[in-house]
N, C-alpha and C positions, 0 to 999 in steps of 0.2 A: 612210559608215562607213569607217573605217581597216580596210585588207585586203593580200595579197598580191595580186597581179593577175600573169596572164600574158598577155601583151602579143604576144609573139613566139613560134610554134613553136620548139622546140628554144634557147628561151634562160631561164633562171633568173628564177623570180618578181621582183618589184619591189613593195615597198610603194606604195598608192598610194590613193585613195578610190572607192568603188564604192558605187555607188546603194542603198539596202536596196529589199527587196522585198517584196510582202507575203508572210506568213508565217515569215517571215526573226524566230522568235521566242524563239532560244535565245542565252544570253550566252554565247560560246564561252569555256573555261576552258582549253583544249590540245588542239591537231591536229596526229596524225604526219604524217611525210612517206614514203607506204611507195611501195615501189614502180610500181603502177600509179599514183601522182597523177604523176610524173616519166615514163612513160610516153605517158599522155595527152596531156601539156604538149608534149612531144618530136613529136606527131604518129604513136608506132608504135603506138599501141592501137586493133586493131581494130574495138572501138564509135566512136571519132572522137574527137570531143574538142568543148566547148559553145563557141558565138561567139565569139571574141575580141571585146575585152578578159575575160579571166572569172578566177574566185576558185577557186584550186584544192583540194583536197582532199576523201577518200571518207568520212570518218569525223571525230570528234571529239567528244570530253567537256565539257558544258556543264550551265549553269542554264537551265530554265525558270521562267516568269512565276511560279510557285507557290514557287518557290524550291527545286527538285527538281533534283539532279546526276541527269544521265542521259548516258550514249552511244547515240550514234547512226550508221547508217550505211548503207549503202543508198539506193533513192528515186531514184537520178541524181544522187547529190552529187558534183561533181567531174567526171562524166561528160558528162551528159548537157547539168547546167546549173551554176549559184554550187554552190559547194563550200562548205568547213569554214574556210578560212584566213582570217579576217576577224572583226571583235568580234562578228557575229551572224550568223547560220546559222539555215534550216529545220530540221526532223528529218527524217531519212531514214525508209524502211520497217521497220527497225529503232529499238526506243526502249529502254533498258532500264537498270532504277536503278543507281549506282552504288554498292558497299558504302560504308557511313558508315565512317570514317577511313582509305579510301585516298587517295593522293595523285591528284591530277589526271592529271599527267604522265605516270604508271608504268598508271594504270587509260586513257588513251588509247592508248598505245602496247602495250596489252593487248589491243584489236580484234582489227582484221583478223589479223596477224600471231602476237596470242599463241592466238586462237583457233583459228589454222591447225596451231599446233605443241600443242593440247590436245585439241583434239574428234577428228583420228581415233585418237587411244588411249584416250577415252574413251567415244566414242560412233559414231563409223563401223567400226571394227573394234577392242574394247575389249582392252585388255593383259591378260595373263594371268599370274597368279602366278608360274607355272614358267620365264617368257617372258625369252627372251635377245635383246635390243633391239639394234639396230642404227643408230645414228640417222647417216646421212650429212646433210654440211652441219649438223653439229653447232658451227659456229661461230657463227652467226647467232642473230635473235633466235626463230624457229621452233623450230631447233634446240634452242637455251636451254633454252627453254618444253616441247619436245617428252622432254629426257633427263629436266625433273625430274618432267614429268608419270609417264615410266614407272618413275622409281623410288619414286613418292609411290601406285601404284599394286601395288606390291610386287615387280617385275617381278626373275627372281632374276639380272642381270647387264646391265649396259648399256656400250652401247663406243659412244666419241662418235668421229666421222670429220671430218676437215676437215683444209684446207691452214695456217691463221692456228695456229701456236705457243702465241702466249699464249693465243689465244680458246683454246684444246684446253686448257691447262694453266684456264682458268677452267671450262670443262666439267668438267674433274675437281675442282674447288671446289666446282661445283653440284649434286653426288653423281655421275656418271660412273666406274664401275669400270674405265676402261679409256679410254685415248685413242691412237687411232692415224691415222695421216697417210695422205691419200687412196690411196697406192698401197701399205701396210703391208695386214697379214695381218686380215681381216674378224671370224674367225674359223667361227663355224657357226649361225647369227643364226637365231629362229624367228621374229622379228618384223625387218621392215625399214621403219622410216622414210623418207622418199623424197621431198625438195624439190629434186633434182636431175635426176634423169632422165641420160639420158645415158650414159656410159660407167661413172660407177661405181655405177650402177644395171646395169650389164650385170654388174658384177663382183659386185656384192651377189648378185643372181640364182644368180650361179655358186657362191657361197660357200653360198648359202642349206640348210637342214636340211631334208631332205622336211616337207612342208606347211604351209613357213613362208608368212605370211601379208606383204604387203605394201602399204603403203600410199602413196599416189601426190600427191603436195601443191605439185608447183611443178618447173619444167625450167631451173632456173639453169645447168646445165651442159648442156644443150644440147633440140631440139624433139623429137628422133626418139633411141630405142634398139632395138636388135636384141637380141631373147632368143629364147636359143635354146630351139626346142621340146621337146630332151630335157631340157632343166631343166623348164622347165615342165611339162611333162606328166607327166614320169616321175619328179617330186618332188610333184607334185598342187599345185603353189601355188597361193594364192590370194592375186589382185591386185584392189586397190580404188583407186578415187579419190576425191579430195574435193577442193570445190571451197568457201570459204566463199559465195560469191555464190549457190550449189546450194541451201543448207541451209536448211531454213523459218525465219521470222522467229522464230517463237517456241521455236525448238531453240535458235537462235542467242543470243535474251536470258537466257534461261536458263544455258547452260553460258557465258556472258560473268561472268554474276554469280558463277558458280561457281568461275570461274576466278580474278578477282579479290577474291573471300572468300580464296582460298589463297593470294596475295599479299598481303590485309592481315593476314592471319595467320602469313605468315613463310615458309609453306612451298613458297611458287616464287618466286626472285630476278630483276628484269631491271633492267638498267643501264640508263638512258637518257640523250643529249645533251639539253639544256635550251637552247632558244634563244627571245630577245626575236621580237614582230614585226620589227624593224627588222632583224634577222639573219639577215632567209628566203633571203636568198639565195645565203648561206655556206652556212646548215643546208640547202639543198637540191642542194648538191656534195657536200658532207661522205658519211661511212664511218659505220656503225651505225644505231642507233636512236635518229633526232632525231625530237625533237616540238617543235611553235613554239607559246609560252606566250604568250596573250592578255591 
């Protein structure tokens, strides 16, 4: 079968043909490229990476033999062994339908990453009516996902954070009461969003309202933060993580469907790059949210 293959650590997929195998039973229909498949590829992800020559990717939206759209993900796809990025893919330890008239594209690049920016405001530490959001890394697709979740939650103020200009001015498109640039005034946040880590996770902390609650989803800005204990203690926070890999399968199918019922229905937007197979290897340099269309 026609696949992306990567051939060499630390260099960009190649179209190329790759043996199927069995169980290999689903007609892939669109695979993103998030960050741990570029990872892996690179050599820096700690589980390793499967044999070379191999097919990368963790996820993907396909048909089954019955004629069932489903995402999938989990399992060691991309990790351990063949990935997503190829006309046919296994199912991962995740399976789960996808709403009848979303798009392929927008409900793949929904997985991993729209899941990350949905589940802890709605189900690791749920939003709160009264609740003043704070979403750093409000540029990205987490982000996205993450501000419209907590206004579609009722949340009474949300402030998107991030360095990208226009990405901030399209957070305020995508209801965002507020946008301000990573070193601007936070203000007094009871909820903190948090895929950075790092420094302006230290400042959030610092900005934060006694007993604001934080949620911990990814270290784009760096491995390690210093918080200080009189913040924390003496505001009584409370810090959570989430990990999507963490989450049982069937939390995971569930709030996936829930998630993209609220994109076929209008009410969370994500933009995404559209690239052929033949194009995997521009879309996996490329900026945003590519998905390679099978």
């Amino acid at each position: 079968m026609r696949a992306a293959l990567i051939t060499e650590l630390g260099r960009p997929p190649q179209v190329g043909e790759a043996p199927e195998r069995d169980g290999e039973t689903l007609e892939v229909l669109a695979a993103p490229i998030n960050p741990i498949d570029v990872a892996v590829a690179a050599g820096r992800f700690y589980g390793g990476h499967p044999p070379l020559p191999y097919v990368p990717g963790c996820e993907c939206v396909g048909r089954d033999s019955s004629g069932r759209v489903v995402w999938t993900f989990g399992g060691g796809l991309g990790v351990a062994h063949n990935g997503t990025m190829g006309e046919r893919s296994s199912a991962g330890a995740v399976v789960a339908d996808v709403p009848a008239g979303a798009d392929p594209a927008v409900a793949a690049a929904l997985g991993i990453a729209g899941l990350a920016g949905f589940m802890p405001l709605v189900w690791r530490a749920p939003v709160r009516e009264d609740d003043r959001v704070l979403v750093l890394g409000a540029t990205g697709v987490v982000g996205h996902v993450a501000l419209q979740t907590a206004k579609l939650l009722g949340a009474a103020h949300v402030v998107a954070v991030g360095r990208d200009q226009t990405r901030l001015e399209r957070a305020l498109e995508l209801g965002a009461d507020e946008a301000v640039p990573l070193d601007g005034d936070f203000g007094e946040p009871t909820y903190v969003v948090d895929p950075l880590w790092g420094e302006p996770l230290e400042r959030a902390v610092q900005a934060a309202a006694p007993g604001a609650r934080i949620v911990h989803i990814g270290q784009s800005a760096g491995t390690t933060a210093t918080l200080a204990s009189a913040d924390v203690r003496g505001k009584q926070l409370e810090v959570y993580g989430f990990s999507t890999f963490a989450v049982p399968p069937d939390a995971l199918a569930a709030h996936y469907r829930m998630l993209v019922g609220h994109a076929v229905a209008g009410r969370i937007e994500l933009e995404v790059e559209r690239y052929r197979l033949d194009e995997v290897g521009a879309a996996w340099q490329g900026r945003g949210k590519r998905v390679v269309l099978l």
